[in-house]
N, C-alpha and C positions, 0 to 999 in steps of 0.2 A: 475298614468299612464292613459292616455288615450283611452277608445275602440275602437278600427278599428271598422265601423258598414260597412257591406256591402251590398249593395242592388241586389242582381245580381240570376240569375239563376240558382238552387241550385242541384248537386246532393245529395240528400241525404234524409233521416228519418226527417221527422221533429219529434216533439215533441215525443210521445213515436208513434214511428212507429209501425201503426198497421196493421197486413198484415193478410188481411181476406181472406183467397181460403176459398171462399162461390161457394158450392157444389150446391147448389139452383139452378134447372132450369130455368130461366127465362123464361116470357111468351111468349116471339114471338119464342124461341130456337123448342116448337113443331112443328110449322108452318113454322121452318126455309127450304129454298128450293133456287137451283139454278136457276130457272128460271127467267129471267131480266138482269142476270150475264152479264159479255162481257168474254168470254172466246176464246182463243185459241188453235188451234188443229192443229197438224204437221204429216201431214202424211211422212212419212221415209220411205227409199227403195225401192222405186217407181222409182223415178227419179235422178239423182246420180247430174243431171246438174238443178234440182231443178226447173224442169218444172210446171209452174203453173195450168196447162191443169190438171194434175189430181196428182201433187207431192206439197211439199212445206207446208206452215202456211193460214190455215183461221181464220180468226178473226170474232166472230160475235156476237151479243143478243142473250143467248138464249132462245129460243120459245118454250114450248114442241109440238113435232110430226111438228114443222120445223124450223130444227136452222139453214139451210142453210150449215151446215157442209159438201160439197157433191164434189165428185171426179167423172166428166163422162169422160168414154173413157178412165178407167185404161190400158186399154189394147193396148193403143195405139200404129203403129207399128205392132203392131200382129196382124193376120186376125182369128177371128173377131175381131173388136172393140169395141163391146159391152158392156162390164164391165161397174159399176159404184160401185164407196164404199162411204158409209153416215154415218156418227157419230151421233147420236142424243142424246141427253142429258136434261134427266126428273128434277124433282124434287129433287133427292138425286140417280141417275141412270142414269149407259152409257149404249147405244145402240147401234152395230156396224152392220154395214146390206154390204153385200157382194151381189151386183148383177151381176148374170150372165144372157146375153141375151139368148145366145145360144152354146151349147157346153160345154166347161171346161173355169172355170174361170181363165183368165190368168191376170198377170200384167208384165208391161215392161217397159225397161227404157229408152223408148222415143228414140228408135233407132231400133227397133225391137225386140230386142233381150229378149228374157225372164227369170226375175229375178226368181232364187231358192228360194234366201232367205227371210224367215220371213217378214212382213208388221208390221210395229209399228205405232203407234198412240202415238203423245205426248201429252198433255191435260194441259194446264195449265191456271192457275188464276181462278180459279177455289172458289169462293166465295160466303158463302150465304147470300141472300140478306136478310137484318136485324141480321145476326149474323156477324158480319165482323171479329171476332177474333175465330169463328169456323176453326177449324183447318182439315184434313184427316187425318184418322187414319187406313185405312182398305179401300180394295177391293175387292170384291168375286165375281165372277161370279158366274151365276143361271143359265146358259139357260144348253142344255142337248145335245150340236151337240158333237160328237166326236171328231171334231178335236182340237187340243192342243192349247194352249195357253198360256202367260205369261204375269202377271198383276203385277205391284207394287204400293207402294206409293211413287210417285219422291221427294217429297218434303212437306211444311205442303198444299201447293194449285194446287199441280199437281199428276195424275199420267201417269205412261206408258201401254201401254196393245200392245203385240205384238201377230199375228195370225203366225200358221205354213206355212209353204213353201206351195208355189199353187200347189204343186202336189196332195196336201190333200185337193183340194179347192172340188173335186170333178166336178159333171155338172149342180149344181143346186142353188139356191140362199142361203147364207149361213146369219143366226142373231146369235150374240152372245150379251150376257146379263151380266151386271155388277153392282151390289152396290155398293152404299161408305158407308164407319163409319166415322161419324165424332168424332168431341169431341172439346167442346168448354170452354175455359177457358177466362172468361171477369173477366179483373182486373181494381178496380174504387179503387180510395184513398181521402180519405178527413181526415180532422183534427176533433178530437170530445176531448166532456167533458172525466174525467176519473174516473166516478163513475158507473166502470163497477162492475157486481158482478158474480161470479160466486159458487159461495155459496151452498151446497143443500137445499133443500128445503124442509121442514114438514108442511104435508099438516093438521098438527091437533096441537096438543100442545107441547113444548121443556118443559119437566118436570127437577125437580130439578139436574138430574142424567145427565141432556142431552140428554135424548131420545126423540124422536120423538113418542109419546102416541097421543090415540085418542080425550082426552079432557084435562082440570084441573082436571075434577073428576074423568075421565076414563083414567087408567093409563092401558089399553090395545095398547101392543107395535104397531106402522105401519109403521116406519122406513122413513128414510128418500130417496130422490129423486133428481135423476139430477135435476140445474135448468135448463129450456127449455127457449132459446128465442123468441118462438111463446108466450109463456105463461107468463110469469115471467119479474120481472122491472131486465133484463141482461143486457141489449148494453147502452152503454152514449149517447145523445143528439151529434149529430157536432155543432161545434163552428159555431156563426153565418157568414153569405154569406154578403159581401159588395155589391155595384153595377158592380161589376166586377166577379165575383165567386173569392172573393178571402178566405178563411176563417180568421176571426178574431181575437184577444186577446185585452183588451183593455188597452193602459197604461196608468200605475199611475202616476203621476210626483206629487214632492212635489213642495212647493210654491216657495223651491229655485232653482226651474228648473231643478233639479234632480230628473233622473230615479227612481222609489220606485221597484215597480213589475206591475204584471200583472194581471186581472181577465181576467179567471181562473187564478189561480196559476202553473199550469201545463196542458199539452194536451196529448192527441194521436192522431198519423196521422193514420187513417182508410182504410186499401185499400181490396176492395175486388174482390175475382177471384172466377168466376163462371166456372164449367165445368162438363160434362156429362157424363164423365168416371170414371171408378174406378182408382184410380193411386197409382203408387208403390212406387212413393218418390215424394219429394217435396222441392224445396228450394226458400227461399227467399230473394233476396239481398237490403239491405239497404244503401243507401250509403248517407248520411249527413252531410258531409265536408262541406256544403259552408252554411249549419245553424249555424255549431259548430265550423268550422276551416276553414274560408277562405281562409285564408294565407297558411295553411295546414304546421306549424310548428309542431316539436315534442314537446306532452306534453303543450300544448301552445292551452288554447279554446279561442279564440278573436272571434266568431260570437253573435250571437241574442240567442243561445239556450247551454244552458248544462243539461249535465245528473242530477237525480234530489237521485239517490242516491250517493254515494262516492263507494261504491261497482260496479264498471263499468255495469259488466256484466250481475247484480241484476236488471237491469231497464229495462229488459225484459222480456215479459210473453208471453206465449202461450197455444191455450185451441182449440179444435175443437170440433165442434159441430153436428149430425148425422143426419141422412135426415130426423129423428124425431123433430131436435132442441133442442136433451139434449146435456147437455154442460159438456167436462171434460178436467180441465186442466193439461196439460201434460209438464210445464214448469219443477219443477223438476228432472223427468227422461230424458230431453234433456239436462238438466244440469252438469246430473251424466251423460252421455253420451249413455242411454237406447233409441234404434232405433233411434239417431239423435244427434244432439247438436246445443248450442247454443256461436258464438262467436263475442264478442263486442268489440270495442273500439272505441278512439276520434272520429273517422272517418265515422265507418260503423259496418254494422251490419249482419253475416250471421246465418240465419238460417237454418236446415237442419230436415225436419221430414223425417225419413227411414222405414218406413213400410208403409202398406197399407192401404190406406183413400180410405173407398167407395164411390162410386158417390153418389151425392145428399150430402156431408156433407159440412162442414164449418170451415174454420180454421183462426183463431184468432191469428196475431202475434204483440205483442207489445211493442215499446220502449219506454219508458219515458221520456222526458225533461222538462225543466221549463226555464224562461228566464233568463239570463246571463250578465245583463244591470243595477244591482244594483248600486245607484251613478254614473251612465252615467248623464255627463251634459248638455240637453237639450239644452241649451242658452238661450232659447225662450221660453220654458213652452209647445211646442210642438216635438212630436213622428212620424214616419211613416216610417216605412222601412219593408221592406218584406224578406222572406226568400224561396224558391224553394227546394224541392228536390225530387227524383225520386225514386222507385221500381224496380225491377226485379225479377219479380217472374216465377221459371223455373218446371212446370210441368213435371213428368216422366210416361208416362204408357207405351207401349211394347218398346220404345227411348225417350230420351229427346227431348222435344217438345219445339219450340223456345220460349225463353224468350218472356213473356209478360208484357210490363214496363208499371205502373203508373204514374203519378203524380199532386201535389197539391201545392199551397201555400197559405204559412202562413201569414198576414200582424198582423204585433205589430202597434197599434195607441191609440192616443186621439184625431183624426183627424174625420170628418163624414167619 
């Protein structure tokens, strides 16, 4: 029979998909800040006919101490006219400044008459520059005026923050003060060798018994040690980058123009997600159909790639590692179904860890494959097809935080 070989866009795991939520700060993430953003701000309840004078959307860069966010003559209609309200927006911090010129601060809705109810701010797109997958997670306000207020997180790049009715505006200029929390989760995927280890480690000598002892001749016990991968030969080499970033395998062909295998023999696709929180669960999706099964028959692999054990769901491993970089794997208890699990087939891949991973750690998820082109017949003595597939890795800390997808491809050749 013939192998369908498909060249096409791939959802899915290549090789042994490996999904790293790498808890690692990155180094621009201290330095991350809004300022340079283009953000928008919707003042609400102002103007019901969405008067531009001091109601409605501004859009603008922002600058700290002037982002041009500015409402004159809130009070339009009303005598006085005085009012103005300004948004200003720092570094990781909203500003809301209420100016009265003289008297009580009023706002109106552009017809005289004066609104009761609450003032809202809508704040959106809200993105920091050089972290672009930083998310909001958190609002608070800091400043110390009395009057009430209501803040949320609208979404992962907006929030809302509404002031009480002008009655409470009082006669004087009002600032109110707000933090955000962010929390970033950057997820990168590449293909790598699979001569990962995670092993522990003795840092003196493995004596006859197995123990980890201080020498050959100093058989005083010191036990053995997570491996760290700051320290330790842990993580695989990636398969090498073509002139395209594509990553490599290279193939073999016999001299009767039949497909043999591959160098390497098998891979893992690599993906890692960075993020600043501690998180309460974690999932990750794999989806590999169009490596494994393009056609997406049952029971039926016609792609570039299969699993490389015959136990499906054995071709997966996972291991997380802690903001120290010691390493522990927790594939088996996801297996028996302890805080999580792990489920596979032709297609895809879900992983699921259920407890708590602190900030700053790293988590290592892995599928397996090897290629699936034995006795494929070249005609030519030449190879080159690619395969595509994608991640979804969905982060949980106080909600589910939008999926943040990967991905990578893999090119099979003996081509440059």
């Amino acid at each position: 029979m013939t192998k369908t070989i498909t060249t096409s866009t791939i959802f899915g795991t290549s090789i042994i998909a490996f999904a790293v939520l790498a808890f690692m700060v990155p180094t621009n993430m201290a330095h991350a800040t809004l300022i340079g953003d283009d953000v928008s701000v919707t003042f609400v309840g102002a103007d019901t006919g969405n008067n531009a004078t001091f109601g409605g959307t501004i859009t603008n860069t922002v600058v700290d101490g002037s982002d041009g966010f500015t409402w004159v003559d809130a009070g339009l209609g009303c005598i006085p006219e005085d009012e103005s309200i300004e948004v200003n927006i720092q570094e990781s911090s909203i500003t809301i400044t209420l100016y009265d010129g003289e008297g009580v601060f009023f706002v109106c809705n552009g017809v005289g008459a004066i609104i009761s109810d609450p003032v809202t701010f809508n704040i959106e797109s809200l993105d920091w520059i050089d972290s672009p997958d930083a998310i909001l997670t958190g609002i608070n306000r800091t400043d110390s005026d009395p009057i009430a207020t209501t803040e949320e997180v609208a979404g992962p790049h907006s929030v809302s923050i509404t002031i009480d009715a002008h009655e409470a505006f009082g006669s004087s200029t009002r600032v109110f003060e707000f933090d955000l929390e962010k929390s970033t989760v950057n997820v990168e995927k590449s293909w790598t060798h699979t001569d990962y280890n995670w092993d522990q480690v003795c840092d003196g000598f493995v004596n006859a018994t197995g123990s980890c002892v201080v020498s050959d001749v100093d058989n005083t016990e010191i036990g053995f040690r997570p491996a760290n991968i700051n320290t330790d030969d842990v993580l695989a080499d990636p398969l090498p980058l073509d002139g395209n970033g594509n990553y490599t395998a290279y193939a073999q062909i016999h001299k009767n123009n039949k497909f043999s295998n591959t160098n390497p023999g098998a891979f893992y696709a690599l993906t890692t997600a960075v993020t600043t929180s501690s998180l309460s669960s974690i999932t990750v999706l794999e989806n590999y159909t169009q490596c494994t099964n393009p056609d997406g028959m049952d029971n039926t692999d016609d792609g570039l790639l299969t699993f490389v054990s015959k136990k499906i769901d054995r071709n997966v491993k996972v291991a997380i590692a802690d903001s120290d970089g010691n390493v522990t794997e927790i594939t088996d208890s996801l297996y028996d179904g302890i805080d999580g699990e792990i489920v596979a087939n032709l297609n895809s891949t879900e992983v699921l860890i259920d407890h708590e991973i602190p900030a700053n750690s790293t988590i290592y998820v892995l599928v397996k494959f090897q290629d699936d082109l034995k006795g494929f017949d070249t005609v030519d003595g030449t190879f080159d097809e690619m395969c595509h597939n994608t991640e979804t890795v969905i982060a949980n800390i106080d909600g589910d935080l939008p999926g943040i997808v990967a991905e990578a491809d893999l090119r099979i050749t003996n081509q440059p």
